[in-house]
C-alpha positions as YAML, in Angstrom:
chain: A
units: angstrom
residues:
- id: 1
  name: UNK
  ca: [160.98, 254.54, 204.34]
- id: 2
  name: UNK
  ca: [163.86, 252.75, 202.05]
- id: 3
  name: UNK
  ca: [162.51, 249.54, 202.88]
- id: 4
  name: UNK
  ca: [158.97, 250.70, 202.12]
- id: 5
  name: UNK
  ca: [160.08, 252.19, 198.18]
- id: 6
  name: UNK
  ca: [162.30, 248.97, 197.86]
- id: 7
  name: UNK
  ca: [158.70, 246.76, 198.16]
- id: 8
  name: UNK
  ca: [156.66, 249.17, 196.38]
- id: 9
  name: UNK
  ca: [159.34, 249.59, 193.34]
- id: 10
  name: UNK
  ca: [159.51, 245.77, 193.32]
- id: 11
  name: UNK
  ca: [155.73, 245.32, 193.25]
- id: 12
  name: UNK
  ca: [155.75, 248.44, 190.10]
- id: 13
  name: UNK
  ca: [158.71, 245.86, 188.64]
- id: 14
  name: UNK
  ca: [156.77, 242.93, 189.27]
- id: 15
  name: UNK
  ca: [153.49, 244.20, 187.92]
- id: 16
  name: UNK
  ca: [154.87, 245.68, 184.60]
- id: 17
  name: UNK
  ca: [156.21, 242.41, 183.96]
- id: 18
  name: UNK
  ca: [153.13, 240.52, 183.90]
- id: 19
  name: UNK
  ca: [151.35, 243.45, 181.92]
- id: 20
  name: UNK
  ca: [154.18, 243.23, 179.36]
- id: 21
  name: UNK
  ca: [153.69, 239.34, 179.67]
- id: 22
  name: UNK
  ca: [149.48, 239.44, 179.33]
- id: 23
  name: UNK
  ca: [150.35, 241.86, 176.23]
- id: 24
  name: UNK
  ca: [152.84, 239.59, 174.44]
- id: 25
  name: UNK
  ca: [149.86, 237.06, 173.89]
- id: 26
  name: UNK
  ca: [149.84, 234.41, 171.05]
- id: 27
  name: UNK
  ca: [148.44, 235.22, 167.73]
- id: 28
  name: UNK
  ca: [145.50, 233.34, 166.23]
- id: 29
  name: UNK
  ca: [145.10, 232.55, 162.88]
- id: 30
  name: UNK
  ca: [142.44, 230.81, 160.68]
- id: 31
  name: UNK
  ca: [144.44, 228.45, 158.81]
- id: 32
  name: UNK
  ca: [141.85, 226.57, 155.75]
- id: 33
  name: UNK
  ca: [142.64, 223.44, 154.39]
- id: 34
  name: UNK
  ca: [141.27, 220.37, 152.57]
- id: 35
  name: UNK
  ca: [142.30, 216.89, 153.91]
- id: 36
  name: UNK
  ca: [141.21, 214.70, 151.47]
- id: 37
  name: UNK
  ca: [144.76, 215.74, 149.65]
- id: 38
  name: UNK
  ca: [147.41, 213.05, 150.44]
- id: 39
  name: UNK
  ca: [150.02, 213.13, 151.61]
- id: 40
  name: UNK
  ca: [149.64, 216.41, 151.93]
- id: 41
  name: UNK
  ca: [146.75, 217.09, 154.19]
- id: 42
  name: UNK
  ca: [144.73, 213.70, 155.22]
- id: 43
  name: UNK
  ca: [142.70, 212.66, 158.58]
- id: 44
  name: UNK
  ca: [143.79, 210.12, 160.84]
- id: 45
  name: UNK
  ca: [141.54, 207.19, 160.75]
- id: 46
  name: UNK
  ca: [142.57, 206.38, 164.24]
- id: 47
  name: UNK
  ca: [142.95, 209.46, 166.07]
- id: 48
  name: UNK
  ca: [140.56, 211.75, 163.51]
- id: 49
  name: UNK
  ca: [142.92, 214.34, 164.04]
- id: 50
  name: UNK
  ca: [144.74, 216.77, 160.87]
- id: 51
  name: UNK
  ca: [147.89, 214.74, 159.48]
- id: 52
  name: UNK
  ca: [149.82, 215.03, 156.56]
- id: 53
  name: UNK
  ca: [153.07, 216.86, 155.32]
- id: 54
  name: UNK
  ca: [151.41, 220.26, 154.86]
- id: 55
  name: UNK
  ca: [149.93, 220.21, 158.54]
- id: 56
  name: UNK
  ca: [153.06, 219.24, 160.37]
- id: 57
  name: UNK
  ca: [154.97, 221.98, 158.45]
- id: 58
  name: UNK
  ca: [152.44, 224.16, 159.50]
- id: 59
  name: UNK
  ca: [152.21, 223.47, 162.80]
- id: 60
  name: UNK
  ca: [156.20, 224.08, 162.81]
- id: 61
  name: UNK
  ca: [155.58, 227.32, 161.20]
- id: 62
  name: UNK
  ca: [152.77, 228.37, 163.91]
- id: 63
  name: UNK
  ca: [155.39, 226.91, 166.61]
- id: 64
  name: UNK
  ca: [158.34, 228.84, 165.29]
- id: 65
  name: UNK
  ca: [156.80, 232.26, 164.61]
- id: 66
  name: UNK
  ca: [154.08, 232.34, 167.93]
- id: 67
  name: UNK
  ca: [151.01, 231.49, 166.58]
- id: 68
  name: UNK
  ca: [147.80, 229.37, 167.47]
- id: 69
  name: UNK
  ca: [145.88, 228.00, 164.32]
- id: 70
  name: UNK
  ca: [142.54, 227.39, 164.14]
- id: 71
  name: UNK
  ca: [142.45, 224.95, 161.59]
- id: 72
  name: UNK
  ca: [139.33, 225.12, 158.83]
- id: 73
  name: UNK
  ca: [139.16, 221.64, 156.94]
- id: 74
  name: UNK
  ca: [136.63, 222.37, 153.37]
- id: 75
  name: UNK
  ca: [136.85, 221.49, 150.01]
- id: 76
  name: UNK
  ca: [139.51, 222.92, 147.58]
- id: 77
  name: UNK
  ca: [137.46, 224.86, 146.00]
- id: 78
  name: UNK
  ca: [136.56, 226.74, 149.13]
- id: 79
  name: UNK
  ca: [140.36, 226.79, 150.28]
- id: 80
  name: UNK
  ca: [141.26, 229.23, 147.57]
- id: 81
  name: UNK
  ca: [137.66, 231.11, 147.71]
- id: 82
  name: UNK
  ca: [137.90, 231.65, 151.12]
- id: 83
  name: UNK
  ca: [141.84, 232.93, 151.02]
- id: 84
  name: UNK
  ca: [140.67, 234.81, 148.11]
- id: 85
  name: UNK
  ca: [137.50, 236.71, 149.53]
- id: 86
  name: UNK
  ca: [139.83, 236.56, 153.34]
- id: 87
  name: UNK
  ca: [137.45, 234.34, 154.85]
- id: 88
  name: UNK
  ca: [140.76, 232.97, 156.56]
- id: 89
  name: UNK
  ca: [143.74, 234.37, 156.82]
- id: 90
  name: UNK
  ca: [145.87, 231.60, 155.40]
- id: 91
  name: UNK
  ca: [145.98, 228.40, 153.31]
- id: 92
  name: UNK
  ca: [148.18, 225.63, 153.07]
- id: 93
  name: UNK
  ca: [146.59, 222.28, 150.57]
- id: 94
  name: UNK
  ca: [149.32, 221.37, 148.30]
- id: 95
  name: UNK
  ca: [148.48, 225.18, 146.75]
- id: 96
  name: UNK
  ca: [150.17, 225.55, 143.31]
- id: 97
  name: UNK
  ca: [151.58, 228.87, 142.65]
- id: 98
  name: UNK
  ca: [149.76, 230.35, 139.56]
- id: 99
  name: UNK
  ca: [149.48, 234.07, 138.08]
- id: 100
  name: UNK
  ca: [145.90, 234.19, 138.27]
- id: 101
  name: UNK
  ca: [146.14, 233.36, 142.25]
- id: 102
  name: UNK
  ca: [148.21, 235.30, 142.70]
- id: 103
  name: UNK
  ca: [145.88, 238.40, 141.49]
- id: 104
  name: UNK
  ca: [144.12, 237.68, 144.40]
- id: 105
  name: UNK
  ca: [145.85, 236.04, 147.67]
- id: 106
  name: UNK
  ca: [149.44, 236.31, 148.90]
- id: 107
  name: UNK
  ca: [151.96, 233.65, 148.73]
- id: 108
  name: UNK
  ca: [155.01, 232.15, 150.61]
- id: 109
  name: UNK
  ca: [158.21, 231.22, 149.49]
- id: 110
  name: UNK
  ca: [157.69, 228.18, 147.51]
- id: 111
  name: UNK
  ca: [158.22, 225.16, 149.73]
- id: 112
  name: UNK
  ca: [157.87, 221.92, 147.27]
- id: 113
  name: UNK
  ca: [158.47, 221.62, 143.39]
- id: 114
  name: UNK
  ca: [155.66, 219.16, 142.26]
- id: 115
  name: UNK
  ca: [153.88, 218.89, 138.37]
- id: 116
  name: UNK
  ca: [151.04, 217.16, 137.03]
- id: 117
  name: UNK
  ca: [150.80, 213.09, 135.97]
- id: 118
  name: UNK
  ca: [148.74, 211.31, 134.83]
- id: 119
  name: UNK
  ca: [147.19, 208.22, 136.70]
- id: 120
  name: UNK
  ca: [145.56, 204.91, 134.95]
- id: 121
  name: UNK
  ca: [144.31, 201.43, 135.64]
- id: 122
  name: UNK
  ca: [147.11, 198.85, 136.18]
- id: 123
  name: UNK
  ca: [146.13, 197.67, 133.09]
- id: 124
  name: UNK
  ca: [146.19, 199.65, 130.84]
- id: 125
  name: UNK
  ca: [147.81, 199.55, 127.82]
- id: 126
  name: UNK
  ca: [146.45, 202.87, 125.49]
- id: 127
  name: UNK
  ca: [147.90, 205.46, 127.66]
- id: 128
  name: UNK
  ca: [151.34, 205.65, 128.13]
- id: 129
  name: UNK
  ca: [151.02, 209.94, 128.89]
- id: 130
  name: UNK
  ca: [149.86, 213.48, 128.84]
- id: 131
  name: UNK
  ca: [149.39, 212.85, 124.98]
- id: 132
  name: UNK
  ca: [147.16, 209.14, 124.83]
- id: 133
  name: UNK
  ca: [144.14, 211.27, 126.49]
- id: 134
  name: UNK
  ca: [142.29, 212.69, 123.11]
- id: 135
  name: UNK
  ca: [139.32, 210.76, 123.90]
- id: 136
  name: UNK
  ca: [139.26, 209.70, 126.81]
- id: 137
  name: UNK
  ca: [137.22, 210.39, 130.10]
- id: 138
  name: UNK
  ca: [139.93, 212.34, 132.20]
- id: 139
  name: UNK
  ca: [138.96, 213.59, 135.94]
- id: 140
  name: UNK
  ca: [140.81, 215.67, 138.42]
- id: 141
  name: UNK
  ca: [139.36, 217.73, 141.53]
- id: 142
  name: UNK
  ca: [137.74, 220.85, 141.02]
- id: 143
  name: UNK
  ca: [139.84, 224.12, 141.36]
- id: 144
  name: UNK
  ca: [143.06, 222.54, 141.26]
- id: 145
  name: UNK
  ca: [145.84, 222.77, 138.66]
- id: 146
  name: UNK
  ca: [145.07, 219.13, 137.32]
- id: 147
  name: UNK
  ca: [141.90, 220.66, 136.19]
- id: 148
  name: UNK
  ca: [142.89, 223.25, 134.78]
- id: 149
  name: UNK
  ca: [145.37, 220.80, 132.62]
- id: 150
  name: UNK
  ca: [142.48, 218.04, 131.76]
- id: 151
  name: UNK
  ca: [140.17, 220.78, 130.26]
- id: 152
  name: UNK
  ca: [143.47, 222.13, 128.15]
- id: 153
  name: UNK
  ca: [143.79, 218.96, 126.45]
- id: 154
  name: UNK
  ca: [141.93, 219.04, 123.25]
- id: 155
  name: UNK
  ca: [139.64, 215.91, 122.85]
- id: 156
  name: UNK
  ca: [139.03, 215.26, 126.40]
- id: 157
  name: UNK
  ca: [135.92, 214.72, 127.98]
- id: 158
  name: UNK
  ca: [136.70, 216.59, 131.39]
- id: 159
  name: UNK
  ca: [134.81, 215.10, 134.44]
- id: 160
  name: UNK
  ca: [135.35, 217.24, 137.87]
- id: 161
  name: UNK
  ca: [135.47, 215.63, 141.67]
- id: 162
  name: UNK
  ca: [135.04, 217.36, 144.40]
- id: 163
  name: UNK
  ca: [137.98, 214.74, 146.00]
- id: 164
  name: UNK
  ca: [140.49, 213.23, 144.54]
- id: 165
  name: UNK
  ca: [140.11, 209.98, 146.65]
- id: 166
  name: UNK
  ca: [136.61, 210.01, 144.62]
- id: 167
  name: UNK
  ca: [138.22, 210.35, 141.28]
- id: 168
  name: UNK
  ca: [140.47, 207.38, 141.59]
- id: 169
  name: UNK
  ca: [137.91, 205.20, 143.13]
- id: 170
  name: UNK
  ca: [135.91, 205.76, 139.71]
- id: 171
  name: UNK
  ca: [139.03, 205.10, 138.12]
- id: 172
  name: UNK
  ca: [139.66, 201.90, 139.74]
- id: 173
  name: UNK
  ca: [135.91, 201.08, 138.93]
- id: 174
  name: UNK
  ca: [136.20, 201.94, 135.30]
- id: 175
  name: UNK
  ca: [133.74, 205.19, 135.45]
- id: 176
  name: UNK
  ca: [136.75, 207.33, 133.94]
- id: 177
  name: UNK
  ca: [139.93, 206.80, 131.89]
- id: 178
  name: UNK
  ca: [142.59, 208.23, 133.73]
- id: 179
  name: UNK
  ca: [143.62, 210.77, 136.40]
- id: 180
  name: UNK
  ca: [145.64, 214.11, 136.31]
- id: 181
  name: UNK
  ca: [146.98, 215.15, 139.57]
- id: 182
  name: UNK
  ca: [149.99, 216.08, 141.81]
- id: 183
  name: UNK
  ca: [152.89, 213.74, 141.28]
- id: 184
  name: UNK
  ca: [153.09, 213.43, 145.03]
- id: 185
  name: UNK
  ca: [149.65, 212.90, 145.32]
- id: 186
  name: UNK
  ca: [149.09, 210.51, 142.49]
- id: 187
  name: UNK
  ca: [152.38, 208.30, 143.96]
- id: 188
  name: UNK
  ca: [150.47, 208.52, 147.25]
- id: 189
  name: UNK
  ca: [147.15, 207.07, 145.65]
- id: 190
  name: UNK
  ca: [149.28, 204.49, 143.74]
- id: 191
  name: UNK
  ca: [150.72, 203.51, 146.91]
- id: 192
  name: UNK
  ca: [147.59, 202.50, 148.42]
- id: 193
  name: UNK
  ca: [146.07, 200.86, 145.40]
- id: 194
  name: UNK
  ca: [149.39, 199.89, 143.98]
- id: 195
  name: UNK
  ca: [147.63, 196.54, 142.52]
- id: 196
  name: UNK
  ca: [144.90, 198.64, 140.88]
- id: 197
  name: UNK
  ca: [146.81, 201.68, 139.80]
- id: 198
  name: UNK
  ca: [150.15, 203.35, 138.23]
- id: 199
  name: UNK
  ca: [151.35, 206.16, 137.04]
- id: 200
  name: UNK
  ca: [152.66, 207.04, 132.89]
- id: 201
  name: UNK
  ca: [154.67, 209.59, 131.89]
- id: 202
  name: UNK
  ca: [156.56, 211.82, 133.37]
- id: 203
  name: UNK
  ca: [155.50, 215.09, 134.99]
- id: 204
  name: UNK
  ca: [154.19, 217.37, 132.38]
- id: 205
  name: UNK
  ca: [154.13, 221.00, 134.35]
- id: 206
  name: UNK
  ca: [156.22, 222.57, 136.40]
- id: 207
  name: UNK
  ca: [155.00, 223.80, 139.49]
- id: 208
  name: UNK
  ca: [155.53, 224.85, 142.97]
- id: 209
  name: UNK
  ca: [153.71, 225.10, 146.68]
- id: 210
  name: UNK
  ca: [153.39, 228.23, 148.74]
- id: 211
  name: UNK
  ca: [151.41, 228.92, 151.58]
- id: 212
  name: UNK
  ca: [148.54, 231.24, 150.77]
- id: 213
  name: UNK
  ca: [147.43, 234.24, 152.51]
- id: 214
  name: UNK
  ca: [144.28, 237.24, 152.74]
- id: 215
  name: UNK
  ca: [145.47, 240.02, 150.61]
- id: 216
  name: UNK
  ca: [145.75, 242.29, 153.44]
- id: 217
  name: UNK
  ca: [148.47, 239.93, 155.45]
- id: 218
  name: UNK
  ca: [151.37, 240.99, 154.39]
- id: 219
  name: UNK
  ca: [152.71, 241.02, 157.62]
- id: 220
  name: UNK
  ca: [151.55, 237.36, 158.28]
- id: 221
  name: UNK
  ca: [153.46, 236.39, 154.98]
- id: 222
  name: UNK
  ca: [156.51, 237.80, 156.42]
- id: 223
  name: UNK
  ca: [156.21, 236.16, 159.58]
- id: 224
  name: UNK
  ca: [156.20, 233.30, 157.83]
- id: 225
  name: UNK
  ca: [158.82, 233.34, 155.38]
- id: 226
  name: UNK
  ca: [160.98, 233.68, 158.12]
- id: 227
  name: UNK
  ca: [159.60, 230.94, 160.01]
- id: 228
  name: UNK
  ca: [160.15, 229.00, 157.00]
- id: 229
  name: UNK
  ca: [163.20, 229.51, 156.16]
- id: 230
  name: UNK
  ca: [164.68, 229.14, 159.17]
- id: 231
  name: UNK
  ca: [162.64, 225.42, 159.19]
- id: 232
  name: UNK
  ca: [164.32, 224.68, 155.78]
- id: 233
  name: UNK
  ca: [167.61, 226.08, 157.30]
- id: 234
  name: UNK
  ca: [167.68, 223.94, 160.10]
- id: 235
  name: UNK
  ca: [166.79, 220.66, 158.23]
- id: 236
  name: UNK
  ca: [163.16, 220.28, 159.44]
- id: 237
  name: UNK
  ca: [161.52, 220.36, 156.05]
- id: 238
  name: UNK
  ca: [164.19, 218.00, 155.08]
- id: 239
  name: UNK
  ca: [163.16, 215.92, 157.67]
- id: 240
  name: UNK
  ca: [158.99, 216.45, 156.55]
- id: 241
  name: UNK
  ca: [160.10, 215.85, 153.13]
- id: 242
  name: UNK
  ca: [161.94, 212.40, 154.08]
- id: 243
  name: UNK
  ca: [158.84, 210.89, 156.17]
- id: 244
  name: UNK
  ca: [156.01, 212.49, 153.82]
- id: 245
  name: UNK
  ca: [157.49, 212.80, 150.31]
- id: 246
  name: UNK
  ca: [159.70, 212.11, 147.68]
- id: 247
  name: UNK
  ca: [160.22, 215.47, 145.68]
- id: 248
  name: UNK
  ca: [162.99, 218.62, 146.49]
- id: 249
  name: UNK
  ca: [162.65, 220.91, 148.32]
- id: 250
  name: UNK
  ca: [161.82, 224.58, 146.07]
- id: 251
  name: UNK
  ca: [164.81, 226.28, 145.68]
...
């Protein structure tokens, strides 16, 4: 009779642990972003797989907190729509931190400090900055802050991309005078064209990346603000920041 309670306790102990293990499952979340955004969020020619700064430290994130992403690659403009309208239930794009997004989507703790530039031909002589561009043809991609920066400029004649790798290939080809984007971004463009393009001026806005989330995750947020910091803790963003990027990391 002992025997016989010992094996069915043990099977009771052996089955609650395998209910307790089928109910501790992995949580799956729609993660949108736009990899035409480097060195942010690119694809890899080679393996056509999501690369970039942005990805890896999201992957780390989904790693360190439990999660599976499902990621959702679409233009910017649909990035912040979508987060917006909680299409998905989180961003991450090289997503500026602004009041008026933040009226409508959650954010992270800031995780890179980054502000506008402003890109030309290599030889170029009439804009040395932010304050050359009165009259000139200026592009940027749509929805991002460098937009919202060329069409502030009074004199400008504002032309919208839906890429940024489009913008600066008009650049290169003389179809517009100059480029506003990321500094990170626009030192990652001048990198690959560095005999066709440079940057003037110095940063002219301050600004800062944060994850962005569906109104109604709060509880994702948290999840990963403590996921992050214990990344930036720990030295892994360093270490993202190192191979990806020049810029420091948000304090």
């Amino acid at each position: 009779m002992k025997k016989t309670l010992v094996v069915v306790c043990s099977v009771l102990i052996l089955a609650a642990v395998v209910l307790s293990a089928c109910g501790a499952k992995t949580e799956k979340v729609t993660v949108a972003t736009d990899a035409t955004f480097p060195p942010f969020e690119t694809v890899d020619e080679a393996t056509k797989e999501l690369t970039g700064f942005d990805v890896e430290l999201m992957n780390a994130i989904a790693e360190k907190a439990g999660m599976e992403i499902e990621w959702v690659n679409t233009p910017f403009d649909s990035v912040v729509a979508g987060v917006s309208e909680c299409q998905y239930d989180m961003a991450i794009a090289a997503i500026t931190i602004t009041e008026e997004r933040q009226a409508t989507m959650l954010f992270s703790d800031p995780y890179v400090d980054a502000g506008q530039i402003v890109v030309v031909r290599i030889d170029e002589t009439a804009i040395a900055g932010k304050d050359d561009l009165s009259g000139k043809v200026v592009a940027a991609q749509l929805g991002t802050t460098g937009e919202i920066e060329a069409q502030a400029i009074e004199g400008v004649e504002y032309k919208p991309y839906d890429t940024y790798d489009l913008a600066m290939l008009d650049l290169i080809n003389g179809q517009v005078d100059a480029v506003i984007a990321d500094k990170p971004t626009a030192d990652a463009f001048v990198g690959q064209y560095a005999d066709k393009l440079m940057t003037v001026g110095d940063p002219f806005t301050e600004e800062k990346y944060g994850i962005a989330f569906c109104k109604d995750k709060a509880d994702l947020q948290a999840k990963v603000n403590e996921a992050l910091g214990t990344l930036v803790a720990d030295g892994t963003v360093g270490g993202l920041i190192t191979k990806w990027l020049a810029p420091v990391v948000a304090e």
